[in-house]
C-alpha positions as CSV (number, residue, x, y, z in Angstrom):
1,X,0.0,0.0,0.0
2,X,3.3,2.4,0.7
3,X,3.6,5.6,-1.7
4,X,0.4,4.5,-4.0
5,X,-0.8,7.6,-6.3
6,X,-4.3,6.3,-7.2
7,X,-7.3,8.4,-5.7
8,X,-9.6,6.0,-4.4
9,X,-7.3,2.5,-3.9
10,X,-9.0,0.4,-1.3
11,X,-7.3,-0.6,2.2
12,X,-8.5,-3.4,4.3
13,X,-9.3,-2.5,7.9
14,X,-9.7,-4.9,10.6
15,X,-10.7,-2.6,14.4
16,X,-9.9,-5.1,17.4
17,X,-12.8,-4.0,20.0
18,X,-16.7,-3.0,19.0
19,X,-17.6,-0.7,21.9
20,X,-17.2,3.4,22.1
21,X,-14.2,3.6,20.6
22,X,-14.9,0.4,18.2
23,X,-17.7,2.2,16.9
24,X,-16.1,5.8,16.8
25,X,-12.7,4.7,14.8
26,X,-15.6,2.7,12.2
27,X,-17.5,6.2,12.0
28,X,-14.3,7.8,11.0
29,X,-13.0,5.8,8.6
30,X,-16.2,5.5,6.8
31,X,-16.0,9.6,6.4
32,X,-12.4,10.3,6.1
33,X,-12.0,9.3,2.5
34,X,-15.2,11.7,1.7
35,X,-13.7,14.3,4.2
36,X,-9.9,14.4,3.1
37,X,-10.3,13.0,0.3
38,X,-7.6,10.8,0.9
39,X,-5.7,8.6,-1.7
40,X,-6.0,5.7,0.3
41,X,-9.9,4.4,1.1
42,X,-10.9,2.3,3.8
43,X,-12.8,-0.6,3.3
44,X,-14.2,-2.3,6.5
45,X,-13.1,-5.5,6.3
46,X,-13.6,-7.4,9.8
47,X,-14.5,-6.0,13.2
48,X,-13.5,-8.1,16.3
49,X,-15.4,-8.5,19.6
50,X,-15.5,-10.8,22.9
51,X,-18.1,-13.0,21.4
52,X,-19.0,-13.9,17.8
53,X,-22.6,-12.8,18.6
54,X,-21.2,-9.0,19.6
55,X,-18.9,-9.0,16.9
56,X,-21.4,-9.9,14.6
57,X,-24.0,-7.4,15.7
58,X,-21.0,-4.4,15.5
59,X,-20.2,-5.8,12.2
60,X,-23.7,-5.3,10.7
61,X,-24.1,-2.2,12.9
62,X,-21.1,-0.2,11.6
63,X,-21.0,-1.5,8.1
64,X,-17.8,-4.5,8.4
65,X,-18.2,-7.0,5.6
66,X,-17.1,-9.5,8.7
67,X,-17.2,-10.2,12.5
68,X,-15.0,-12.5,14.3
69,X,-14.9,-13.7,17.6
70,X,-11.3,-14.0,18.3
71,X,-9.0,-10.9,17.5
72,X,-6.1,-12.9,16.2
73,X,-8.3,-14.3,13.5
74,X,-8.4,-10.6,12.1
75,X,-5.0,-10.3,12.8
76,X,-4.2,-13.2,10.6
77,X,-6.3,-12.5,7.8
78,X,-4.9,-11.5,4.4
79,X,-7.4,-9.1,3.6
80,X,-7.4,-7.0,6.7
81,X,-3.9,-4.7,5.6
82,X,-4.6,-2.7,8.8
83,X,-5.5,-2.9,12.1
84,X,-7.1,-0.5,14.8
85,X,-6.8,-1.4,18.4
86,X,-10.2,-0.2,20.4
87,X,-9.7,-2.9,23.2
88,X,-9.0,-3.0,26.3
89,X,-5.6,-2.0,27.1
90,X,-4.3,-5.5,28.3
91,X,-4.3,-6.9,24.9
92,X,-2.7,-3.7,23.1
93,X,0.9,-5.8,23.0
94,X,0.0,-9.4,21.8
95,X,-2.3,-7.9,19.5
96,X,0.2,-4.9,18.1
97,X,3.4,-8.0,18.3
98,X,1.6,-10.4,16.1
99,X,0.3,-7.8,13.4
100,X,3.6,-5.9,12.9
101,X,4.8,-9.8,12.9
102,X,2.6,-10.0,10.0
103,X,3.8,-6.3,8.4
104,X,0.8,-4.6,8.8
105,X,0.4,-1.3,10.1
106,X,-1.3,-0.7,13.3
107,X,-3.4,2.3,15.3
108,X,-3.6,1.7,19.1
109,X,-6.2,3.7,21.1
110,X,-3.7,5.2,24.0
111,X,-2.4,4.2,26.8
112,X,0.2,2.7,24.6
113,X,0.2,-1.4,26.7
114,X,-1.0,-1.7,30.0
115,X,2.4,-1.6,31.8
116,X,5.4,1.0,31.1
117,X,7.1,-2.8,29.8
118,X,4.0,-3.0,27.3
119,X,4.7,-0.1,26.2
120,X,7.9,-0.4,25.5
121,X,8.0,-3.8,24.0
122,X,5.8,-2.0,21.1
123,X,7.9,0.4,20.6
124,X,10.5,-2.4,20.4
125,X,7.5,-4.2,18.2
126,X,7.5,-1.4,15.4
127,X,10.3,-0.1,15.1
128,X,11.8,-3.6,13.8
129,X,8.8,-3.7,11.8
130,X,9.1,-0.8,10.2
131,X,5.4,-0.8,9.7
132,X,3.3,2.6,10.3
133,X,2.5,3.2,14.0
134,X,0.4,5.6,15.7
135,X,-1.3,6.0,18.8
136,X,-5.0,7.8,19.8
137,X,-4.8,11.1,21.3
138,X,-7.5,12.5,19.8
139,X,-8.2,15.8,22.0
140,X,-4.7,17.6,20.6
141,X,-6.2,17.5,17.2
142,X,-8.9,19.9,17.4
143,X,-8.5,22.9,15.3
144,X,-8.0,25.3,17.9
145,X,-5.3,23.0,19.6
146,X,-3.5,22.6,16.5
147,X,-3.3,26.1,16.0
148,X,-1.8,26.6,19.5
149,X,1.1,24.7,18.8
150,X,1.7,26.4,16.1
151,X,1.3,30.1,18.0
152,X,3.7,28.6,20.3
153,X,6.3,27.3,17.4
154,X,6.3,30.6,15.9
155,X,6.8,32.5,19.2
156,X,3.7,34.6,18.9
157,X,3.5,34.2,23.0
158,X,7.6,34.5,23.6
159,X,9.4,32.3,25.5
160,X,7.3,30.1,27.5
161,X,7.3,30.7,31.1
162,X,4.8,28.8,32.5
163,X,2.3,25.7,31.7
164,X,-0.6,24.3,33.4
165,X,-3.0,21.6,32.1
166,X,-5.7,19.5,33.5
167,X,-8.0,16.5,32.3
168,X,-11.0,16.8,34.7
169,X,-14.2,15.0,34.0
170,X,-17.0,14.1,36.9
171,X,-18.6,10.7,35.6
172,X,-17.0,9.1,39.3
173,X,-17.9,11.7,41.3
174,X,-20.8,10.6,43.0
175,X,-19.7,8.2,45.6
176,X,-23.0,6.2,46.1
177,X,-22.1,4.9,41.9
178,X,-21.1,1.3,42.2
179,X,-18.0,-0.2,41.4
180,X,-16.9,-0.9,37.6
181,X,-14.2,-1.4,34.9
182,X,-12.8,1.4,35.7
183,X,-11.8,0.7,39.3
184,X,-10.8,-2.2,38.9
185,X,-6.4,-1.8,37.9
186,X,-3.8,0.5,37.5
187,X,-4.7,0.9,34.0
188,X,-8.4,2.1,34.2
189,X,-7.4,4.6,37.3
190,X,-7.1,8.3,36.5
191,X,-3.1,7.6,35.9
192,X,-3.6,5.4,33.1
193,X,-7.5,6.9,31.5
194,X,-7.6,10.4,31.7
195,X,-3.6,11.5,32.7
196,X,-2.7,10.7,29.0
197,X,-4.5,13.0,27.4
198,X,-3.1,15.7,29.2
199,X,0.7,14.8,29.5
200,X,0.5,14.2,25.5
201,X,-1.1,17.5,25.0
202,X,1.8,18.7,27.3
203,X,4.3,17.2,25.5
204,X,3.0,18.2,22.1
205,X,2.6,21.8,23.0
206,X,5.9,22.1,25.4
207,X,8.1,19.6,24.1
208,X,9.9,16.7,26.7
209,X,9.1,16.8,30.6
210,X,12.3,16.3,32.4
211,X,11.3,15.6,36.0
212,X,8.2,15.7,38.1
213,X,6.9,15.7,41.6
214,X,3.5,13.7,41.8
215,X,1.0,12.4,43.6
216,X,-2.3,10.6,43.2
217,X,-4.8,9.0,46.1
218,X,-8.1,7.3,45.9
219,X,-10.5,9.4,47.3
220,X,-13.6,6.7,47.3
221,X,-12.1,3.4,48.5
222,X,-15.1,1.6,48.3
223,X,-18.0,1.6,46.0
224,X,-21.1,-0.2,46.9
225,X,-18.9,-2.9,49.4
226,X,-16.4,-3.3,46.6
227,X,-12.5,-2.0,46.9
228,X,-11.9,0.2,44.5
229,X,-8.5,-0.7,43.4
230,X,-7.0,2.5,41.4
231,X,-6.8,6.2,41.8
232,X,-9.7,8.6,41.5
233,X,-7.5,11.8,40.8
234,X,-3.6,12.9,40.5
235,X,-1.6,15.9,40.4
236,X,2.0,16.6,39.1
237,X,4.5,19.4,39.2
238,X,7.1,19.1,36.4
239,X,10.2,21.0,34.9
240,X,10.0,20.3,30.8
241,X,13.5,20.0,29.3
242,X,13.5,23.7,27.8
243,X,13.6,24.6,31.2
244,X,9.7,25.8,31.8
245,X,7.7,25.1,35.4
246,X,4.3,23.6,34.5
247,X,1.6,22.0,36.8
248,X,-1.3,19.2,35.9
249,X,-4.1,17.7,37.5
250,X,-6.4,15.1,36.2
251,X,-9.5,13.5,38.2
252,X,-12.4,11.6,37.7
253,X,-14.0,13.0,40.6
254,X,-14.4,16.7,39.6
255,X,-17.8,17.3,40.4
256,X,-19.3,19.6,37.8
257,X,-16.8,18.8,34.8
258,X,-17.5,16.7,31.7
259,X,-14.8,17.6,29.7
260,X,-12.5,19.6,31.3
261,X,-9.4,19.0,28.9
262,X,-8.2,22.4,29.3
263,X,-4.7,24.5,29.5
264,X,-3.2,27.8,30.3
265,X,0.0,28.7,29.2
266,X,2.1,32.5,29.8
267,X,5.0,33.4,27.7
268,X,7.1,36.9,27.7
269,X,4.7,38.1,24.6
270,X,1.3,36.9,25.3
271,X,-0.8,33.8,26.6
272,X,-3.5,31.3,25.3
273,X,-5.7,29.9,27.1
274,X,-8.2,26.7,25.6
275,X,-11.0,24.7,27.6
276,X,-12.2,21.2,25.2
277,X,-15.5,22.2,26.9
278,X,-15.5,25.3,24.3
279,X,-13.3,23.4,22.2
280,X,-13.7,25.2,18.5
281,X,-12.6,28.7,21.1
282,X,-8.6,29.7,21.5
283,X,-8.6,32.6,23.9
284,X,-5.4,34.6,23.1
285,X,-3.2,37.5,24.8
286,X,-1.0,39.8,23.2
287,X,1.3,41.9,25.6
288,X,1.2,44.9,23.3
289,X,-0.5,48.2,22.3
290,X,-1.8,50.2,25.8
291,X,-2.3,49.1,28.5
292,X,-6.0,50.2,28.6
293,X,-6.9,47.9,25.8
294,X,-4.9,44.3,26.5
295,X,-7.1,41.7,27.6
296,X,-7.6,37.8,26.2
297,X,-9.4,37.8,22.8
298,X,-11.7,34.4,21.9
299,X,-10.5,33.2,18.1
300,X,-13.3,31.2,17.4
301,X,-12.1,28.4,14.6
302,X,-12.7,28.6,11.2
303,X,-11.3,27.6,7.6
304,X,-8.0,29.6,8.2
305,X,-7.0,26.7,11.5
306,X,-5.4,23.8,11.2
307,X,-7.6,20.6,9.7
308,X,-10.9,22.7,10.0
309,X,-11.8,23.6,6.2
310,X,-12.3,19.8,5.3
311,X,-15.5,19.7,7.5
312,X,-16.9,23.4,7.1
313,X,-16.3,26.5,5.2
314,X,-18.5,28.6,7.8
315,X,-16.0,30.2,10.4
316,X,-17.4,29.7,14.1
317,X,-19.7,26.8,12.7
318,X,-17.3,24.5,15.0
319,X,-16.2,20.9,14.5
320,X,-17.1,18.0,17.2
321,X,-15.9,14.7,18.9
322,X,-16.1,12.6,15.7
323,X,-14.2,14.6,13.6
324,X,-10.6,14.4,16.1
325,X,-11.3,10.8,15.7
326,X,-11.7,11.3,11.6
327,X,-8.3,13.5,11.2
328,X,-6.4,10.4,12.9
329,X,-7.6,8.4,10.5
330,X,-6.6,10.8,8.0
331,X,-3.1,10.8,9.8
332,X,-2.8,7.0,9.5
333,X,-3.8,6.2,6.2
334,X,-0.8,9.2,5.5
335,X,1.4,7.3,7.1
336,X,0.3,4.1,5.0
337,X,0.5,6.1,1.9
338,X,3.5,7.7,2.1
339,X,5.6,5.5,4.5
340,X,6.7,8.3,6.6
341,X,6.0,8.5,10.4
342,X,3.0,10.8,11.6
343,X,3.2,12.2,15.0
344,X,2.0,10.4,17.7
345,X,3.3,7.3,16.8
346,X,4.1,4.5,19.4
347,X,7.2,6.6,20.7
348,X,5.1,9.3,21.4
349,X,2.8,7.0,23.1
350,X,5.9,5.9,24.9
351,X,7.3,9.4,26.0
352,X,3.3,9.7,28.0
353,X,4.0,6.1,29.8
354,X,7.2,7.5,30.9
355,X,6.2,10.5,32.6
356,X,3.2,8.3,33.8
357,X,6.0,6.0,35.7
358,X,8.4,8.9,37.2
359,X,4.6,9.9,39.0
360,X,4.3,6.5,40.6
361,X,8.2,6.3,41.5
362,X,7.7,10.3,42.6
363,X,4.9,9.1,45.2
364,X,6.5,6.2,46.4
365,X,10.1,8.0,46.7
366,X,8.2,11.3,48.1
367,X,10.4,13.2,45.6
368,X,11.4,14.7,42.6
369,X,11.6,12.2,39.9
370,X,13.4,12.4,36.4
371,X,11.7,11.0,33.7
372,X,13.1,8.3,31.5
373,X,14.0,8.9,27.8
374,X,14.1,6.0,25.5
């Protein structure tokens, strides 16, 4: 499929996983070759669930010309030539190891593996596959995100000072909601669902976190006589490699937010601040003209922004959830096309699992800790 020049050549995708995210990375790539007009167009080839009857219900749901019961029976199969993982994250490394075995590209919905070793065995995976890798951090890619990495690139805001971030949402809050998926490991806690987003956005915006000081508890330890087992929210202070102070918090508790994705970040010529809960808004501050007249002005998105014009020609008309999903698809069939890496790829999905380990060993050490660089 590498460096093909034919509008409209198909690609077989097989998505491990039929649920939320099953259904969302089926949505997109049934739109993206309409949207981006892309060279390469998905076909959906086979969708994979926990039980042939699931499977086969997703499959005729979202439009798969076949369902299987077992994911390494999609893996295996000639005619799927690329494969999304939307499953839970204790099977992201066998199923990523045997399809780059196989030389097929592969998506993997973050966090990377369940374990910073997971991670870093498909890193290992990919790279000696030399097979197109990418990992789902969707948030980042919203227009108005995009366009502040690129204020920030081009020094529209100076040299950055300062950067604070949070991922707060409040579907745990209440304490009287039973126990579930999500509290049962280290990998559905805060740390390892909602932290990602936020370091990756950090990273992405900032560049590499050097060292942090973190800490994390469980604030409701038991949920209808059942132990919850992971942490409901987390807090880090961190020093990035270019030498900036920055703060984040993430929590699943945060009674009153649904998607509180948001960031704040002061340089010596200006700020931007940018809440996912407004996301097609970037407020920006510019430290010139008088004094009377500074103050943050809202940029709402439009065709001139990054990724926006593909979905609407109306400035302030907005894009939505589906459509982050949508551009990485767009991103990875790029990557298929042209061979050529596409940020995040499983590195990238490494560098977040990293800074998600110096946390842990910050807590348990009750100091700074310097995150690892592989």
């Amino acid at each position: 499929m590498q460096n093909s020049q034919e509008i409209g050549q198909d690609i077989g995708i097989g998505i491990v996983g039929g649920g939320y995210m099953g259904k969302a990375h089926a949505a997109a790539m049934s739109a993206v070759g309409a949207v981006f007009e892309t060279k390469l167009r998905p076909r959906l080839e086979m969708i994979a669930a926990s039980s042939q009857a699931s499977a086969q219900r997703y499959a005729d749901a979202f439009g798969f010309a076949r369902a299987a019961s077992d994911w390494s029976e999609l893996v295996n199969d000639p005619a799927v030539e690329a494969v999304v993982i939307a499953s839970p994250q204790a099977f992201h490394r066998e199923i990523a190891e045997a399809a780059f075995a196989l030389g097929k590209p592969v998506f993997c919905e973050k966090p990377l593996g369940a374990s910073i070793d997971d991670a870093r065995a498909m890193v290992a995976a990919a790279e000696a596959s030399g097979q197109p890798n990418m990992v789902g951090f969707n948030y980042i890619r919203t227009p108005a995100s995009s366009y502040a990495r690129q204020l920030i690139e081009e020094g529209v805001i100076g040299d950055v000072t300062w950067f604070r971030g949070e991922h707060t949402e409040d579907f745990l809050a209440d304490p009287g909601l039973p126990a579930n998926w999500r509290t049962e490991d280290d990998a559905s806690g805060t740390l390892g669902d909602l932290a990602p987003h936020m370091i990756n956005c950090a990273l992405a915006l900032l560049g590499p976190i050097e060292s942090v000081m973190g800490d994390f508890e469980t604030v409701h330890t038991s949920r209808g006589g059942v132990a919850v087992k992971n942490d409901d929210h987390a807090q880090m202070m961190c020093r990035f490699t270019r030498g900036t102070m920055g703060h984040l918090y993430f929590s699943r508790i945060a009674t009153g937010r649904k998607m509180g994705y948001a960031y704040e970040i002061h340089g010596t010529k200006g700020a931007i601040r940018f809440d996912q809960e407004d996301q097609n808004a970037l407020w920006l501050y510019k430290a010139e003209g008088p004094e009377a007249q500074r103050g943050f002005t809202k940029i709402l998105t439009g065709p001139a922004h990054p990724n926006y014009l593909a979905f609407c020609q109306g400035p302030g008309h907005g894009t939505g959830y589906q459509d982050q999903i949508i551009i990485e698809a767009r991103d990875f069939l790029t990557a298929i096309e042209t061979g050529k890496a596409v940020w995040p790829t499983f590195k990238d999905g490494l560098a977040v699992s990293e800074v998600i380990e110096a946390i842990r060993a910050s807590k348990a050490n009750k100091t700074w800790a310097p995150v690892a660089s592989s």
